[in-house]
C-alpha positions, 0 to 999 in steps of 0.5 A: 433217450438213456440216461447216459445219453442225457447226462453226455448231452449235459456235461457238452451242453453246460461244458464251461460249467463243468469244466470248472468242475472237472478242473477242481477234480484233475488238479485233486487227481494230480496232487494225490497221485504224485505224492503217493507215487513217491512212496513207491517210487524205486529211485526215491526209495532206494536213496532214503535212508530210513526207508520205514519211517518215509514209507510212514510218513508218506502214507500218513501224509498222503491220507491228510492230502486225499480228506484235503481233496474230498473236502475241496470236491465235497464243496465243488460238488456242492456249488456245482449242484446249487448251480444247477438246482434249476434245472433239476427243477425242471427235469422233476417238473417235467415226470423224472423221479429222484432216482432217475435224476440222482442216477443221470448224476451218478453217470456224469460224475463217473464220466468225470470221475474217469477222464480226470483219473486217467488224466490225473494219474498221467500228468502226476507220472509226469510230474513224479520226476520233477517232485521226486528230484525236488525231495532229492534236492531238499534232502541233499541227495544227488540221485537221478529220478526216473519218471515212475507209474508205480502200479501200487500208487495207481491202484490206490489213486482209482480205488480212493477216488473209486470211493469219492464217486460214492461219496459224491454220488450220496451227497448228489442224491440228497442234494436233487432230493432237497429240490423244491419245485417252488424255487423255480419260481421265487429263486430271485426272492431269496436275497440277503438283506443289508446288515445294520453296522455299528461303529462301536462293534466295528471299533471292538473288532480293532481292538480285539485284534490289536489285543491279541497282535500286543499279547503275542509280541510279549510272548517272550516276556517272563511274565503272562506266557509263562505264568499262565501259558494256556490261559494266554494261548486260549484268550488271544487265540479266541480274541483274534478269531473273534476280531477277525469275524467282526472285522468282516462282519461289523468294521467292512460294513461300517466301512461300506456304510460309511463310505455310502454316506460321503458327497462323491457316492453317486459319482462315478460307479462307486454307488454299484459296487458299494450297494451289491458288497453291502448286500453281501456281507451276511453271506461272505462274512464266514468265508472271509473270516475262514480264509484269512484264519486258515491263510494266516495259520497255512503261511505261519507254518509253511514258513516256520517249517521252511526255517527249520529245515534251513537252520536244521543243517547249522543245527547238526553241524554244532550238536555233532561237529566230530565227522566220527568219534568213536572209543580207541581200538586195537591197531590193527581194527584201527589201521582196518578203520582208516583204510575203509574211511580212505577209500571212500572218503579220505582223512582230512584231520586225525586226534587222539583224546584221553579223559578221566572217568569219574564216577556219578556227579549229584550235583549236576543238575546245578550245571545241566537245565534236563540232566537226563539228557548227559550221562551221571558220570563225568569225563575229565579232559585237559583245556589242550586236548579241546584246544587241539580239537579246536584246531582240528574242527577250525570252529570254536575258541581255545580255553586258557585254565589256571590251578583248579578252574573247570569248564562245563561243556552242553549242547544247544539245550544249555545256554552259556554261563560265565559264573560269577563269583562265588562260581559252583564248585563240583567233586570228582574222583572223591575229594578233588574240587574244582570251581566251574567258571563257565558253561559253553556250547561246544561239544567235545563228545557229541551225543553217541549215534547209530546208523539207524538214527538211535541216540543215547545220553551224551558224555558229561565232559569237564574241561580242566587245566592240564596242571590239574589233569596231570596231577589227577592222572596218576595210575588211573584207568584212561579212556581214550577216543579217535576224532577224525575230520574227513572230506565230505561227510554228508554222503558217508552214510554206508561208512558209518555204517561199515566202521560202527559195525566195526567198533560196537563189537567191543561191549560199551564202546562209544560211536559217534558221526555227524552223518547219522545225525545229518541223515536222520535230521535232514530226510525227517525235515525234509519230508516234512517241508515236502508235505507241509508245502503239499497241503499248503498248496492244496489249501490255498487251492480250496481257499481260493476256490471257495470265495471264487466259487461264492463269486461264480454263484453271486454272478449267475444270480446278479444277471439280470441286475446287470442287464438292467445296467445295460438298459440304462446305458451302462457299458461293458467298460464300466461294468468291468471296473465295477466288477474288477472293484467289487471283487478287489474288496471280497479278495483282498481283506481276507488276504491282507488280514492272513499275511498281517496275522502271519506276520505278527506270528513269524515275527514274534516266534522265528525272526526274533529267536534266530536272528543269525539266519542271513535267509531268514526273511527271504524264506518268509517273504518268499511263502507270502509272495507265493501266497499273494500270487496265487491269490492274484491269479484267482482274482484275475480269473474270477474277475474274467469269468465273472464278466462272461457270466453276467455277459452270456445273454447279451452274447448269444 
């Protein structure tokens, strides 16, 4: 018999063994297939805007998935070779070398390696249409997505995995190399021996939790966060690492130890779960304390990006409300720029603003928190011209000045200032004064944009009384800009780009439009939120595999301790309520504690900072309520095939 012959014979043999594995292998195929697939999938590009930074964003995202899926395999690969150590034993016990038995493993995991890439990369095609209108969907865009085998991704997906196989077929080889004929005899030997738990350590695992929950809810205080940020970000991030590891290692056990010591222990089946977690704790603590530090980070920040793409079309909408704004040109390009806007999306709204140039302000930094961000030099405009604006956008409050009163207008980075008495003064145009009574978030003249994304400084704009503008009008040189609000501004992408061409061929001409901005802001959210999600899912995969994993191996080698329940006239009743409770207590904890960490974390960061988003715990609760039904469904599975494991002996 070759040893392609055996290593068939194996993988029908072991067949649910290796469907575990084969399992974990499709769904590594699946994900990484149909997110590099969208990077060359013709109808997702085409809708893009900035073709080159997704086609970036997307490679560099899908490197991060694929280290994601060789370290979820890596481990698979890993049980998979401790599940059969014993019968590697028994193939070296019987005259096969190393490199025989290596080999009859290379052949399995190329055998594996090729029905899970042909399957895998079926099944992503398929799903490319679905993921590719789901990006779509959250990019806004109203485009048809075809279903796509896109050659280059499918090249990528067999030469990467191609790479895997070397990598697994390595880390194989040490592991049979590792193989001591020893064990076959003393496998039962090796157990963990109960811990000894102590309340005090148990007691300092609370503390230092609720010591880093209380640091982080003042985080927007004025005192230690901002005095001593990285001190304060080091120390509460290493006493919740630490807590959390005591939480499993010291207060479960003391939990364990305790409820071992009460009056109903030898009711019921409690003393049979209790004993085997007890014995577990050394071995679990590490995986438990992972999980629920990676649950509570991959929630905090599925959670915190979702938000931002929720908010981030609120956000475009006040920092850029003109739909286009642009210097004054000539009639005749204007009649040409009208005519274009109304072919494609007609004129809702039109006004004519003029201002006062001053030259630069020094004193701005008074008004501005990053003056960086605004031009040195001011624009004077009267209170009426905003107050028609104000009309025209049907968003914001009509100003009323008297005399030489101001008002400074910012973006969101500014907050709102009403200036008390004595309020700042600011000089324009040489010896002319006015007192600044306010600082608003409204900008006239939003932050100057291009059809490829590019900004520069926005335009510093004061607001005075139109008594006082008359005044300072006099024979000075006018600029003058064109607000327009037109019918559905978010799909006028090759507009923009049409009347930008048209008024940038006037040397320093200002341009403006909501859509750049909207574009630019939501595809980069977009595609993030696609990408964060992506690596969520496949992170709460491997989470979820590693401790049902770890429970998969703790049933083969805990057979004969049920077998010897049977004798005693346990039955299979019983013996599922004793398994379906002892995995309770190795799933639920480190979940419990990951949504509690996540909580605390969203709560004291998001929630409390954007307080007007009506969706904003809806999101949030959504991201835990997938997380804890995945969960669930891990549970529910292992408990299955926990059962049918200890069960195999008596089935046959």
């Amino acid at each position: 018999m070759s040893l392609i012959d055996l290593s068939w014979r194996n993988m029908k043999r072991n067949f649910r063994l290796y469907t575990i594995y084969f399992i974990s292998m499709l769904v590594g195929v699946v994900i990484y297939f149909t997110f590099s697939s969208l990077m060359f999938n013709e109808d997702v590009v085409e809708a893009i805007q900035n073709k080159e930074s997704y086609k970036m964003v997307i490679l560099i995202a899908s490197i991060i998935v694929f280290l994601f899926i060789v370290f979820f395999i890596l481990y698979a690969n890993s049980f998979f070779m401790k599940q059969r150590k014993k019968e590697f034993g028994m193939y070296l016990l019987y005259g096969m070398k190393e490199r025989q038995v290596a080999t009859m493993v290379f052949f399995e995991t190329l055998f594996l390696c090729t029905i899970s890439v042909i399957g895998g990369i079926i099944i992503g095609g398929l799903l490319s249409k679905f993921f590719g209108a789901v990006l779509m969907n959250l990019m806004r865009y109203n485009d048809d997505i075809s279903f796509a085998f896109p050659i280059e991704a499918i090249a990528l997906t067999i030469l990467l995995f191609a790479l895997l196989i070397g990598i697994i077929t390595i880390q194989s080889y040490f592991n049979v190399k590792r193989v001591q004929l020893v064990e076959l005899f003393h496998a039962k030997a090796k157990m963990d021996k109960p811990l000894k738990f102590s309340f005090g350590m148990a007691l300092l695992s609370i503390c230092l939790i609720v010591a880093s929950y209380y640091t982080i809810t003042k985080a927007g205080d004025t005192g230690i966060w901002k005095d001593h940020f990285n001190v304060t970000l080091i120390a509460t991030t290493l006493a919740l690492i630490a807590g959390t590891y005591l939480f499993f290692r010291q207060f479960s056990g003391w939990i364990l130890q305790w409820m071992s010591k009460s009056k109903n222990y030898f009711k019921s089946n409690k003393m049979l779960w209790i004993s085997s977690l007890r014995f577990s704790i050394r071995g679990n603590t590490i995986n438990f304390t992972f999980n629920a530090l990676i649950s509570a980070l991959v929630i905090y920040t599925v959670g915190f990006i979702a938000v931002d793409y929720a908010i981030k079309e609120d956000v475009v909408k006040k920092e850029f409300p003109n739909h286009f704004v642009f210097t004054s040109q000539e009639n005749e390009t204007q009649n040409q720029i009208e005519n274009l806007m109304n072919d494609s999306h007609p004129i809702i709204g039109h006004e004519t603003i003029t201002g006062i140039q001053t030259e630069n302000i020094s004193n701005s930094l008074t008004f501005y928190s990053n003056p960086e961000y605004y031009t040195e030099e001011f624009y004077l405009f009267p209170e009426s011209q905003l107050n028609a604006i104000v009309e025209l956008r049907e968003v914001g409050e009509k100003v009323d000045l008297e005399g030489e009163e101001a008002i400074v207008l910012t973006r969101g980075i500014d907050d709102p200032i009403k200036f008390k008495s004595p309020e700042p003064t600011i000089t324009v145009l040489e010896d002319n004064t006015f007192r600044v009574i306010e600082k608003i978030r409204y900008p006239l003249l939003s932050i100057p944009t291009s059809s490829g994304g590019d900004t520069k400084p926005q335009p510093s704009v004061l607001i005075i009384s139109d008594e006082a503008f008359m005044n300072l009008k006099g024979n000075r040189t006018l600029s003058s800009f064109e607000v327009y609000k037109i019918e559905d501004p978010k799909t006028s992408n090759e507009l923009s780009k049409d009347v930008y061409d048209i008024v940038m061929k006037t040397d320093g001409a200002y341009y403006s439009a909501f859509v750049d901005q909207y574009s630019s802001n939501t595809e980069s959210s977009s595609l993030v939120l696609f990408s964060v999600a992506f690596f969520a899912v496949i992170a709460l995969f491997a989470l979820g595999s590693v401790i049902y994993f770890k429970q998969l191996r703790e049933a083969t080698e805990e057979k004969e301790h049920y077998k010897v329940l049977r004798k005693i006239g346990v039955g299979n009743r019983e013996i599922k309520k004793i398994i379906r409770k002892q995995l309770l207590f190795v799933f639920l904890p480190p979940l419990m504690l990951g949504l509690v960490h996540s909580w605390f974390l969203l709560y004291y960061s998001v929630i409390i900072v954007i307080n007007d988003l009506p969706s904003l715990t809806t999101i949030i609760f959504s991201v835990m309520g997938f997380y804890v039904l995945t969960y669930l469904i891990f549970y529910v599975s292992s408990t299955s095939i926990y059962y049918r494991i200890i069960n195999e002996k008596n089935e046959r």
